[in-house]
C-alpha positions as CSV (number, residue, x, y, z in Angstrom):
1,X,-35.0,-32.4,-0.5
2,X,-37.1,-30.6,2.5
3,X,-40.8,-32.6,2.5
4,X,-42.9,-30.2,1.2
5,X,-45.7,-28.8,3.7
6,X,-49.5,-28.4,3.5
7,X,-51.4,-25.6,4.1
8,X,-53.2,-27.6,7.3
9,X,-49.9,-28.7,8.5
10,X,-48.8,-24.5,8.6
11,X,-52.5,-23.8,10.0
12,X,-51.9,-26.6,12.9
13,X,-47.9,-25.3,13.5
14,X,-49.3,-21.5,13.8
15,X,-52.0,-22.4,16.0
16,X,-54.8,-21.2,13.1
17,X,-57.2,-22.4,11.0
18,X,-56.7,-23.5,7.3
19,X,-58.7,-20.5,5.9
20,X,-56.6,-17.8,8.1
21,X,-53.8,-19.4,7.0
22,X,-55.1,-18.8,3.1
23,X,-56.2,-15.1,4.2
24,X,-52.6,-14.2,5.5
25,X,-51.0,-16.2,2.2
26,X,-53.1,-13.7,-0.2
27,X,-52.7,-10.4,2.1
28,X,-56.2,-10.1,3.4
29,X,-56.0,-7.4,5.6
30,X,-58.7,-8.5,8.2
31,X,-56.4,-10.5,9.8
32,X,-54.6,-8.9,12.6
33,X,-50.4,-8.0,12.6
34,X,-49.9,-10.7,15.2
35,X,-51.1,-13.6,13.5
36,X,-49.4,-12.6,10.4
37,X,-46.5,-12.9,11.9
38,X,-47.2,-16.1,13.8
39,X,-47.9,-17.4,10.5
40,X,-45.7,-16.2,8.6
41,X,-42.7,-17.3,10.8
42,X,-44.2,-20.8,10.4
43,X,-44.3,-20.8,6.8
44,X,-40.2,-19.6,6.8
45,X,-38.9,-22.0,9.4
46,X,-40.8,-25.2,7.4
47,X,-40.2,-23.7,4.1
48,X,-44.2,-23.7,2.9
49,X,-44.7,-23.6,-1.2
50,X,-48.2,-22.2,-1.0
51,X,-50.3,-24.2,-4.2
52,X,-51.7,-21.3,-6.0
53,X,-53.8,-22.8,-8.7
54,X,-55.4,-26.3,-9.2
55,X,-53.2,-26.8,-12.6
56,X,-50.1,-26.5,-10.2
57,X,-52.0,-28.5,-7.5
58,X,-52.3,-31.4,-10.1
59,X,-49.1,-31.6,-11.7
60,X,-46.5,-29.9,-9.1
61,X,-45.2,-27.7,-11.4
62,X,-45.9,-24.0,-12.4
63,X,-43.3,-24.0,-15.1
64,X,-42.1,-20.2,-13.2
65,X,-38.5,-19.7,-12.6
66,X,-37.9,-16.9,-10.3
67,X,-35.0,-14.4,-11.4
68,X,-33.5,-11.9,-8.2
69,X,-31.1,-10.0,-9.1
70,X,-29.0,-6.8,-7.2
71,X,-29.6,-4.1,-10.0
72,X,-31.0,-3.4,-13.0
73,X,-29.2,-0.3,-13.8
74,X,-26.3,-2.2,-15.4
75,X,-26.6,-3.1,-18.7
76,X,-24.9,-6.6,-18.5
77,X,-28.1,-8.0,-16.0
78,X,-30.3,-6.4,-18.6
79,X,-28.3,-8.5,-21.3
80,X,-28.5,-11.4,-18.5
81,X,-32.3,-11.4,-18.4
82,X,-32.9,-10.9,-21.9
83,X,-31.2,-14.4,-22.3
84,X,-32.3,-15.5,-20.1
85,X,-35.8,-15.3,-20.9
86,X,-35.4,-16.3,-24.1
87,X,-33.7,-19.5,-23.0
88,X,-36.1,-20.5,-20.4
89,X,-38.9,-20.0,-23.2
90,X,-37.3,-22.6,-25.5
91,X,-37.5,-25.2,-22.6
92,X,-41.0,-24.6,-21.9
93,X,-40.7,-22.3,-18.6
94,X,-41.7,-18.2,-18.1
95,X,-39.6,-16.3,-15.5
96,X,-40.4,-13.8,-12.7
97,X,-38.3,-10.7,-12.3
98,X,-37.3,-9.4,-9.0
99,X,-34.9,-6.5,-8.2
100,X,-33.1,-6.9,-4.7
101,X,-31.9,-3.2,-5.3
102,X,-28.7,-4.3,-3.3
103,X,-31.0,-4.8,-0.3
104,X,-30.9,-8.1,1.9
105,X,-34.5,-7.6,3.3
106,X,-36.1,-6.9,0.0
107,X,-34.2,-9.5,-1.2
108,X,-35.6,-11.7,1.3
109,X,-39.5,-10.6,0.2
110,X,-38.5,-11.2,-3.1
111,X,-37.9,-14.9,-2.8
112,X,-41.1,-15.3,-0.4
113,X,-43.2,-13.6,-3.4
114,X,-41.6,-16.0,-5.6
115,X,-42.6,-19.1,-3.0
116,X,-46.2,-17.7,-2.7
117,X,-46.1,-17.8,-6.9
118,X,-45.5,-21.4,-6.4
119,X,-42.1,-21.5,-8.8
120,X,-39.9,-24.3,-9.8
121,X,-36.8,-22.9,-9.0
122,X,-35.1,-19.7,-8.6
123,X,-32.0,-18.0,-10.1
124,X,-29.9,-15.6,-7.4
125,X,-28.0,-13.3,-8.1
126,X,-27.4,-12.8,-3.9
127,X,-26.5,-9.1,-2.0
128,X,-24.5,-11.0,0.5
129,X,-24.5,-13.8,3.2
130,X,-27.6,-12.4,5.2
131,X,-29.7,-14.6,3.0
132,X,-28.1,-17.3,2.5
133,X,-29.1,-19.6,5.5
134,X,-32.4,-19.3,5.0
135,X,-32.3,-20.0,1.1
136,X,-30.3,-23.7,1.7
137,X,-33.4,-24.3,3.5
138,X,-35.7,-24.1,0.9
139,X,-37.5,-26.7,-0.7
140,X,-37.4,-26.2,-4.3
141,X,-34.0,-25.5,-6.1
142,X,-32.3,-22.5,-6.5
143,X,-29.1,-21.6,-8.4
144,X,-26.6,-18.7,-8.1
145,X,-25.7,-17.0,-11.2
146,X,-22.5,-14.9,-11.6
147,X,-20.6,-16.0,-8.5
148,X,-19.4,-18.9,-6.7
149,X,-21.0,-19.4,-3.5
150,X,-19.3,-22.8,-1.1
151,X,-22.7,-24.8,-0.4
152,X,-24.9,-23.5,-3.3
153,X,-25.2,-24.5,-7.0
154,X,-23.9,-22.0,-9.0
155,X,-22.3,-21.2,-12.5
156,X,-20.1,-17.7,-12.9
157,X,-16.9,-16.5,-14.3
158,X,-13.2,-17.3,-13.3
159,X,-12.9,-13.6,-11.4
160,X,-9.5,-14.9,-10.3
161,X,-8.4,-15.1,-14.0
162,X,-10.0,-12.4,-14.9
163,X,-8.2,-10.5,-12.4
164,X,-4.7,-11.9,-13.8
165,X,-5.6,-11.2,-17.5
166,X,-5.8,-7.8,-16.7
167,X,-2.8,-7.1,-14.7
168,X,-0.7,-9.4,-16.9
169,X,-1.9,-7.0,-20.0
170,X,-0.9,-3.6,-18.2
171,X,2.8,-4.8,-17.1
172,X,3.0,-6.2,-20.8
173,X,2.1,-2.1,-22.1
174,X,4.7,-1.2,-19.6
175,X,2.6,-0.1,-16.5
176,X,4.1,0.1,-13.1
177,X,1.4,2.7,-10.8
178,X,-2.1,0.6,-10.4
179,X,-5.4,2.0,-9.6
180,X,-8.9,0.0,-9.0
181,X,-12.3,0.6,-8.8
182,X,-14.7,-1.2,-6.9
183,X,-17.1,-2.4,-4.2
184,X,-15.0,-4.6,-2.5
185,X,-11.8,-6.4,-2.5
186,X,-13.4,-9.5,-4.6
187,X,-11.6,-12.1,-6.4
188,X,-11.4,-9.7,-9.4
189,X,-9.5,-7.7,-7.4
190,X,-7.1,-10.4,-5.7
191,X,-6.6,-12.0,-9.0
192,X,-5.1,-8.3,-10.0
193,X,-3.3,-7.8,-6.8
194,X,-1.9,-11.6,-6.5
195,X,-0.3,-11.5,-9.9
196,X,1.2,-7.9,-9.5
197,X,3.0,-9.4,-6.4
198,X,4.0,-11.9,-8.0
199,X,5.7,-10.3,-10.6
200,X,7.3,-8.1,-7.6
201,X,4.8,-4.8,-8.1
202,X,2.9,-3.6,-4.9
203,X,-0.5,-2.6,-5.5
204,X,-0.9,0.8,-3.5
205,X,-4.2,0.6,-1.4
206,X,-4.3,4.2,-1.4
207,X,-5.2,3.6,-5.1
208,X,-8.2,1.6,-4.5
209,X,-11.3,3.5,-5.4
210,X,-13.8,2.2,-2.6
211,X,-17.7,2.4,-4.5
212,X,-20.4,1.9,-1.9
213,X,-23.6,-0.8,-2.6
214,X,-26.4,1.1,-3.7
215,X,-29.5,2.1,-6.4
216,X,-28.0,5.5,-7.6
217,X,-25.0,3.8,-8.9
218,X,-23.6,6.3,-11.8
219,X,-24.0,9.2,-8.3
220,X,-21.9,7.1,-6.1
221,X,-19.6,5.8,-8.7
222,X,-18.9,10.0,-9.4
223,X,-18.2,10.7,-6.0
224,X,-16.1,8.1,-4.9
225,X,-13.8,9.1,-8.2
226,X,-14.4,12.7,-7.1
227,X,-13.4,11.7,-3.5
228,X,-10.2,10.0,-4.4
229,X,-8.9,13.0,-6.4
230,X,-9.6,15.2,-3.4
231,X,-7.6,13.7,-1.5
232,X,-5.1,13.4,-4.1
233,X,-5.5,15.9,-6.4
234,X,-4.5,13.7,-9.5
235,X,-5.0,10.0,-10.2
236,X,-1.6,8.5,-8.9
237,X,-1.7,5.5,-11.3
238,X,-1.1,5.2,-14.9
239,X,-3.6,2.3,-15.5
240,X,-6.7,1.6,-13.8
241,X,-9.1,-1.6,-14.0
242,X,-12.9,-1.1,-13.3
243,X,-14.9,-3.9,-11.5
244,X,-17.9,-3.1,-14.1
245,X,-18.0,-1.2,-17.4
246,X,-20.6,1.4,-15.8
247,X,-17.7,2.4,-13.1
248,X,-15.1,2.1,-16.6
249,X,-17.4,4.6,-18.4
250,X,-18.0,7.4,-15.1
251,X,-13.7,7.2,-14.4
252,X,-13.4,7.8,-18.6
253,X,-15.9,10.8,-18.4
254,X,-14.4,12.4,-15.3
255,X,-10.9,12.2,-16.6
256,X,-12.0,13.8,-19.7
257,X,-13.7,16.3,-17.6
258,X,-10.3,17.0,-16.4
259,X,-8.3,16.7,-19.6
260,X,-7.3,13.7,-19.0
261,X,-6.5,11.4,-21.8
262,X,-7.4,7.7,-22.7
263,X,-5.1,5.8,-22.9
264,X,-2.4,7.8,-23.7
265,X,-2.4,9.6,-19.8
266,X,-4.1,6.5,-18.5
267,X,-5.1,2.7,-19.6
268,X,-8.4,1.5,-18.8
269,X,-9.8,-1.9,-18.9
270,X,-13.4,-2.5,-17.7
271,X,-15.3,-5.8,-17.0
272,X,-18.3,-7.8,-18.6
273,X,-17.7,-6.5,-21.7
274,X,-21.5,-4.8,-22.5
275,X,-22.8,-2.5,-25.5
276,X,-21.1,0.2,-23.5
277,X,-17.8,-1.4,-23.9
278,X,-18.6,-1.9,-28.0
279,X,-20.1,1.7,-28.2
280,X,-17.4,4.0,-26.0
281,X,-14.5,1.6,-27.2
282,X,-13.7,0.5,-23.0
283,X,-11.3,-2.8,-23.1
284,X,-13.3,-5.0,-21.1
285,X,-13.5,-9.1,-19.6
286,X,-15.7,-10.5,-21.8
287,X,-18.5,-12.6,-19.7
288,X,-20.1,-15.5,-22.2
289,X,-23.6,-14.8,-21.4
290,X,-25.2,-17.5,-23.7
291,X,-23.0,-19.9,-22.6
292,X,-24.0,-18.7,-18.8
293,X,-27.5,-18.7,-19.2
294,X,-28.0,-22.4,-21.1
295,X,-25.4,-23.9,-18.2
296,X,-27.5,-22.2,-15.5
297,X,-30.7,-22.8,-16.7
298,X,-29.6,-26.6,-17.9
299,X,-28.6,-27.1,-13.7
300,X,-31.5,-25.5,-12.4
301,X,-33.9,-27.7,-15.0
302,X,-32.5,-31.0,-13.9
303,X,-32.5,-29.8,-10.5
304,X,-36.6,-29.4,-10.7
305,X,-37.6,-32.6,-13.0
306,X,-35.1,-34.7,-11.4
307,X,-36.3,-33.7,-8.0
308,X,-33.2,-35.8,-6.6
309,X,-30.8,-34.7,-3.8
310,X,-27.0,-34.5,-4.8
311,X,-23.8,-32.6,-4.2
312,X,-23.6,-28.9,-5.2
313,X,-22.3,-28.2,-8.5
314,X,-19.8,-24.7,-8.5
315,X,-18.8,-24.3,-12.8
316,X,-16.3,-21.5,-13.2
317,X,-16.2,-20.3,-17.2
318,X,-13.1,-18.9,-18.4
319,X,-13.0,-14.8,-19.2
320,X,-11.6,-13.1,-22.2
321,X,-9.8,-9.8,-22.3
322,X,-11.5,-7.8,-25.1
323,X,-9.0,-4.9,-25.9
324,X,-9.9,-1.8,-27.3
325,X,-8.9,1.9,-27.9
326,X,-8.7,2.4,-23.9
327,X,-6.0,0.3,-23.6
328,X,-4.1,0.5,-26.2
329,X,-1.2,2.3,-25.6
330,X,2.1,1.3,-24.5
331,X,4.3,3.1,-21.9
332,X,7.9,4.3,-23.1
């Protein structure tokens, strides 16, 4: 682990005095922009945990985890967090809630807010790579939930899997034109195209539905489907699987828009399997949230009592393929 700093080691590295240092910590605004920044860069090159009460002072623990995630607009982070708080509670800790809003820099103040709160730990779930440098360097432990980041603990799902449970259940229904909706080509999506290959289908990329990052995500979701059937006119696939069940549920309202059927016209299996998979009957790759939560949280807890340096952990739990009404149909 990183030794930890003190507030008169920052204030002699910036070239300051301790109370300036204290002042710029707690936003005075007397302080001018350049030192600010002189001491602020200080405080993120050595990784400072500013103390921020004398109970935290004494035993070196706030008992705060620090949550970041990319959106909130999705219901399966708002089933994550309710968990998740629950969880943490049990074990004697509160968490902090941050929204990263799919933004590196704000995800970036997020985690300083959550250093200047004097947390234990933090769960990520992270916008991209921009971060992640500067995160390994910090000196309290930090976890990434839902994916599987090389150099970082973290605890998610088998995407790969998840990817091949899908295809495997469209060419079983009889399937042979593929369509995809998504950010990016992810391991969701290479698990789908890998086993479609290997089973001698191509996966037309003219049938990947490209969603951009970003906070209006139902708007962009709707125009990127919109865009594709410009182009195209009709959907040129007779199954189609959805990265999340919010993109599921906007292609099942535009294609009733259009008199399109599910599933009889078109199959459609989403993924992690929230209340708006139960309530509009979307098939959907179940994500074991409890089971999630109490292996993140169990890491991230021995990680802060145990204050011991080891080799990252990466657990991959195993998806299930929860079929409903919008996939179940099978192609004559």
């Amino acid at each position: 682990m990183v030794k930890k700093m003190t507030m008169r080691e920052v204030a002699k590295l910036a070239n300051v005095s301790q109370p300036t240092v204290s002042r710029v910590i707690n936003g005075n605004k007397d302080v001018s922009e350049e030192i600010v920044k002189r001491v602020m860069q200080v405080i993120e090159e050595v990784g400072f945990v500013p103390n921020k009460t004398a109970q935290t002072l004494k035993r070196n623990q706030s008992k705060l985890i620090g949550i970041c995630v990319t959106e909130i607009y999705n219901p399966y982070f708002v089933e994550l967090i309710d968990h998740l708080e629950s969880e943490a509670k049990k074990r004697g800790y509160n968490i902090i809630l941050h929204n990263s809003k799919h933004n590196s820099i704000l995800e970036w103040e997020n985690i300083q807010n959550f250093m200047a709160r004097q947390i234990d730990g933090f769960l990520l779930v992270p916008t991209g790579e921009y971060n992640l440098p500067r995160i390994s360097k910090l000196p309290i432990p930090s976890v990434v939930i839902t994916q599987t980041i090389k150099g970082f603990d973290s605890v998610g799902l088998n995407h790969l899997k998840a990817g091949r449970l899908v295809a495997e259940q469209f060419m079983r229904a009889g399937h042979n034109t593929f369509g995809y909706i998504g950010i990016d080509a992810d391991d969701k999506f290479r698990g789908f195209e890998n086993t479609l290959y290997e089973n001698q289908i191509h996966f037309n990329s003219d049938n990947f539905i490209a969603v951009p990052d970003g906070e209006n995500s139902n708007l962009l979701i709707r125009k990127a489907i919109e865009g594709y059937l410009e182009q195209n006119n009709e959907f040129q696939f007779s199954c189609v699987f959805a990265s999340n069940d919010v993109m599921a549920l906007e292609f099942m309202k535009i294609a009733q828009e259009r008199g399109i059927r599910i599933p009889e016209d078109i199959s459609l299996i989403g993924f992690d399997d929230t209340y708006l998979a139960k309530v509009m009957g979307i098939s959907s790759i179940h994500q074991p949230i409890e089971e999630m939560i109490t292996t993140t949280l169990t890491l991230l807890i021995n990680r802060i009592e145990q204050e011991v340096a080891s080799e990252t952990v990466s657990i991959q739990l195993e998806p299930t393929l929860i079929e409903r009404s919008s996939s179940r149909h099978r192609r004559t």
